[in-house]
C-alpha positions as CSV (number, residue, x, y, z in Angstrom):
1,X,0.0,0.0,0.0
2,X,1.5,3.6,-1.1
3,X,-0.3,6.7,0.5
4,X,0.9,10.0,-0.5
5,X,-0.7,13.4,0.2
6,X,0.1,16.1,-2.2
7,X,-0.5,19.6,-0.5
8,X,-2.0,22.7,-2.4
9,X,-1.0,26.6,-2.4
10,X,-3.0,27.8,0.6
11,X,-3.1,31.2,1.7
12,X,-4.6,33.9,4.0
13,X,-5.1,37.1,4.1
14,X,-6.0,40.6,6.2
15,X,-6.7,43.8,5.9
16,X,-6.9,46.2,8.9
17,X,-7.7,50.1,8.9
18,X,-10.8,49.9,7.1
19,X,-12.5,52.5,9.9
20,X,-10.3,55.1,7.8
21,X,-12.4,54.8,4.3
22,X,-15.2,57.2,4.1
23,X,-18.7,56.2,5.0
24,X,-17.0,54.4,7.8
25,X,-15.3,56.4,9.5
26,X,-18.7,58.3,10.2
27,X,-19.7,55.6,12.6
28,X,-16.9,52.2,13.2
29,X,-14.3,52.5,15.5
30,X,-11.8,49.8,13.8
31,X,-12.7,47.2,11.0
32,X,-10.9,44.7,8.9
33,X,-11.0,42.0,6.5
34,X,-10.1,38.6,6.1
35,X,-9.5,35.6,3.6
36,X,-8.3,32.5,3.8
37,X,-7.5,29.3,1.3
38,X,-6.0,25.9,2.3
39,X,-6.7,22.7,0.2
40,X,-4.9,19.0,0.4
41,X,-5.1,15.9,-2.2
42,X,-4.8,12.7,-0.9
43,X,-4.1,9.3,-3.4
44,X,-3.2,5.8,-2.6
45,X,-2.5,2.5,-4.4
46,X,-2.2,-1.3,-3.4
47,X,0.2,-2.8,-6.0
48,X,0.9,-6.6,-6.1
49,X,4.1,-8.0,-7.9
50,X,3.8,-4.4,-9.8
51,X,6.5,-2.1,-9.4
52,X,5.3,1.3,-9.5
53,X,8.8,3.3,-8.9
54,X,9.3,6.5,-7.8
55,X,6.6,9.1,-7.9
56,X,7.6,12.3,-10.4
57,X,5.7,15.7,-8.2
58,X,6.4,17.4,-11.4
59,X,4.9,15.4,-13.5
60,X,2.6,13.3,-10.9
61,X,-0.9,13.7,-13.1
62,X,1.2,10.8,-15.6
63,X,1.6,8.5,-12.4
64,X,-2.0,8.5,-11.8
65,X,-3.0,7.8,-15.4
66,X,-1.0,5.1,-15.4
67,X,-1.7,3.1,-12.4
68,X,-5.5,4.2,-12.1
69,X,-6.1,0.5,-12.2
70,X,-4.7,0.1,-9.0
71,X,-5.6,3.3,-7.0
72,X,-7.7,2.7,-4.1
73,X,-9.1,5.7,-2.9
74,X,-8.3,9.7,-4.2
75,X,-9.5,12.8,-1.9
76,X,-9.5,16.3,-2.9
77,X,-10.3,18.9,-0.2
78,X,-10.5,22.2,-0.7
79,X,-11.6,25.0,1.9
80,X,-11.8,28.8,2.1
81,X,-12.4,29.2,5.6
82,X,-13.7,32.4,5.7
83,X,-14.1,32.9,1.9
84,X,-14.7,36.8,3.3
85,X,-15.0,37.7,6.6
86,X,-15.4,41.2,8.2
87,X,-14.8,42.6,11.9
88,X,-16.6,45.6,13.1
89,X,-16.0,47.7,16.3
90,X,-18.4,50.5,16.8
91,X,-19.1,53.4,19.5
92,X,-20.9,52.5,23.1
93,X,-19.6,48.8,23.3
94,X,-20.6,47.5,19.9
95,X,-18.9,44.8,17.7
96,X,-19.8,42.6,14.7
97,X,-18.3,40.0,12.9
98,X,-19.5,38.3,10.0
99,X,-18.1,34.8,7.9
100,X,-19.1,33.7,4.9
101,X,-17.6,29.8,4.6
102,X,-17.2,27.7,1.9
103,X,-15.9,23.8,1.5
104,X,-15.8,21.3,-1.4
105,X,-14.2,17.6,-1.5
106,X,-14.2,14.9,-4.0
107,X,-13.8,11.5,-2.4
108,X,-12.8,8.8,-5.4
109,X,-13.1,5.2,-5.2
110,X,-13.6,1.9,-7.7
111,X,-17.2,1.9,-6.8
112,X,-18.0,5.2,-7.8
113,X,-17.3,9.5,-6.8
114,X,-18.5,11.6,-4.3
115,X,-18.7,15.1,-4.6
116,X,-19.3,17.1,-1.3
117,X,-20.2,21.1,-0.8
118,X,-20.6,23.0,2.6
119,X,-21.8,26.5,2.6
120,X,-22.3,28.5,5.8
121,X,-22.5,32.2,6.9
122,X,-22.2,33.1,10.5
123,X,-23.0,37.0,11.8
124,X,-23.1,37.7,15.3
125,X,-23.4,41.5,17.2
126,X,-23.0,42.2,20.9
127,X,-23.5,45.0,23.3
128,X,-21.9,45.9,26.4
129,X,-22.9,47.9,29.2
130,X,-20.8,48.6,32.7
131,X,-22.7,51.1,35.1
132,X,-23.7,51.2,38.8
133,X,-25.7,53.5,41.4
134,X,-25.4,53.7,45.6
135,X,-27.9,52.9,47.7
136,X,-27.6,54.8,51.0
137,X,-28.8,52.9,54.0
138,X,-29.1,54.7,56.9
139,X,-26.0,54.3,60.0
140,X,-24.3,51.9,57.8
141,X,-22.0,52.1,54.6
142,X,-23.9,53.0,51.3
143,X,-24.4,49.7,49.3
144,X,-22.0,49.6,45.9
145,X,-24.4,48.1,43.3
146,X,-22.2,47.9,40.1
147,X,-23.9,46.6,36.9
148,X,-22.6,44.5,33.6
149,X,-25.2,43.9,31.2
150,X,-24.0,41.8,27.3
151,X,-26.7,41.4,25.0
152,X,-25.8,39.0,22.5
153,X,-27.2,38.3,19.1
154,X,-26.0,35.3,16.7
155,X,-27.5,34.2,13.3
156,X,-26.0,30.9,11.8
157,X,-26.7,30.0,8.0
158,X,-25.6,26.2,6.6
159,X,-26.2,24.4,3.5
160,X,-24.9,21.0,3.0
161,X,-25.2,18.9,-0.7
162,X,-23.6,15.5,-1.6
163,X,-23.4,14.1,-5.5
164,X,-22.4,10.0,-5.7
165,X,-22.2,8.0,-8.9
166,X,-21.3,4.4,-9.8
167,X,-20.0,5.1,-13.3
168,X,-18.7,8.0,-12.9
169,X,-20.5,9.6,-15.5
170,X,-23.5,11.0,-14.2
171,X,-23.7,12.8,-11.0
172,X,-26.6,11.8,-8.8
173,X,-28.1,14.0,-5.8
174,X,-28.0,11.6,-2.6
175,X,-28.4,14.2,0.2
176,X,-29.7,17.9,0.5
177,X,-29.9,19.5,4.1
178,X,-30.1,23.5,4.6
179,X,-30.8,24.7,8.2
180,X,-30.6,28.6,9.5
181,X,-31.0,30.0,13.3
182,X,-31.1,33.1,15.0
183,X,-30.7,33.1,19.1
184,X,-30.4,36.5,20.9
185,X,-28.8,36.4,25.0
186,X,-29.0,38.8,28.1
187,X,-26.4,38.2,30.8
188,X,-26.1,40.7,33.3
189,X,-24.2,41.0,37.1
190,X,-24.6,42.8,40.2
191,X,-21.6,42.8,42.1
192,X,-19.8,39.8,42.2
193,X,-22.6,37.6,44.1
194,X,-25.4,37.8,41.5
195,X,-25.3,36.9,37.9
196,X,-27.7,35.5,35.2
197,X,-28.9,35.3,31.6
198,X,-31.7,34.8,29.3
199,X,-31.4,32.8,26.1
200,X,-33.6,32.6,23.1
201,X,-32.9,30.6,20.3
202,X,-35.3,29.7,16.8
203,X,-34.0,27.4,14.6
204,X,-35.2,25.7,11.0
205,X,-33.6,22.1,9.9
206,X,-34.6,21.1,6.1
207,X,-33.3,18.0,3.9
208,X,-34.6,16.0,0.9
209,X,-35.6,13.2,3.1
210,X,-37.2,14.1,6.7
211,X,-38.6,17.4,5.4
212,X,-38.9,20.5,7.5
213,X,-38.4,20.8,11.2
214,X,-38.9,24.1,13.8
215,X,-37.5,24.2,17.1
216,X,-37.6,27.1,19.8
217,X,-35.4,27.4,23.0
218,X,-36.3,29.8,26.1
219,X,-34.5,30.2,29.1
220,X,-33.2,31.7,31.9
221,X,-30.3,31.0,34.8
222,X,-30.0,33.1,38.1
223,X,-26.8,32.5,40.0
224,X,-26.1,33.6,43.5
225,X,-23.1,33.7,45.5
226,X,-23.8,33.5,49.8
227,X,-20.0,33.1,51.7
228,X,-20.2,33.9,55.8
């Protein structure tokens, strides 16, 4: 058995400063942008009483023409991970960040080809607030009430497909999924002895064979600290 992986150019990329364009220096603080490639091939072969010599990386698409017979299984992978993504910090203790993700891989064996493709897109904005007030209470020390609310909102897009074929001819569809959600959090503290948080989360799961599906999530969590 011979397994050899044969890497691909992969990059990445940022670029800061973006708060100095116009438009957006009217309202964000500090953005950026990013990008990002990486991508692997995987081959082996199971040769018996064949000898296969070395492998030429030059010229390696020859090596697999000529010994296709005996190759057991050929992967491609290839990602951009975040095919754009943008970071935004804005005035009174607001960021955002969105991804937009994309993934492909083509798995080959004798019985047949797989072809696999991801897309997601992720977004999330949060808020956070630090403030505080005295109480006075009479013949004793006012009481220090210092507050730390984060509001949090995420939204989460996917969108999954995978093609198999026997002859490797025609591409067939075998699976379909999409599924999106959107879930928003409080958490908040008073002092260091109380803390909490309320979650809601509404989500939407599709594919070709179970159909639609809906699910909601509500919550809440106190915590409190009592040390004598």
């Amino acid at each position: 058995m011979m397994l050899y992986v044969f890497p691909f150019f992969s990059w990445s990329m940022r670029i800061s400063g973006l708060e100095k364009w116009p438009i957006l220096n009217k309202f964000v603080r500090t953005a950026s942008l990013e990008h990002s490639f990486s991508g692997k091939e995987t081959r082996s072969w199971q040769f018996e009483d064949v000898n296969a010599g070395a492998i030429n990386l030059i010229d390696i698409s020859s090596f697999i023409e000529e010994f296709k017979d005996y190759e057991k299984q050929g992967k491609v992978n290839a990602s951009f991970s975040p095919l754009i993504g943008m970071s935004l910090s804005l005035d009174k203790g607001i960021s955002v960040q969105i991804r937009q993700n994309m993934s492909q891989s083509v798995d080959e064996m004798p019985t047949g080809l797989t072809l696999k493709k991801d897309r997601s897109l992720t977004a999330s904005a949060s808020y956070n607030y630090k403030g505080g007030f005295k109480i006075p209470i009479p013949y004793f020390e006012d009481m220090d009430i210092q507050n730390n609310v984060n509001f949090t909102l995420n939204f989460d897009m996917n969108n999954s497909e995978t093609w198999g074929t026997k002859n490797k001819t025609e591409l067939a569809q075998q699976a379909l999924s999409s599924s999106w959600k959107i879930g928003s959090r409080i958490s908040y503290s008073f002092n260091r002895n109380v803390s909490g948080g309320i979650i809601y989360e509404y989500r939407e799961n599709e594919t070709k064979t179970t159909g639609r599906k809906i699910d909601k999530d509500f919550g809440f969590d106190i915590n409190i600290s009592i040390s004598g």
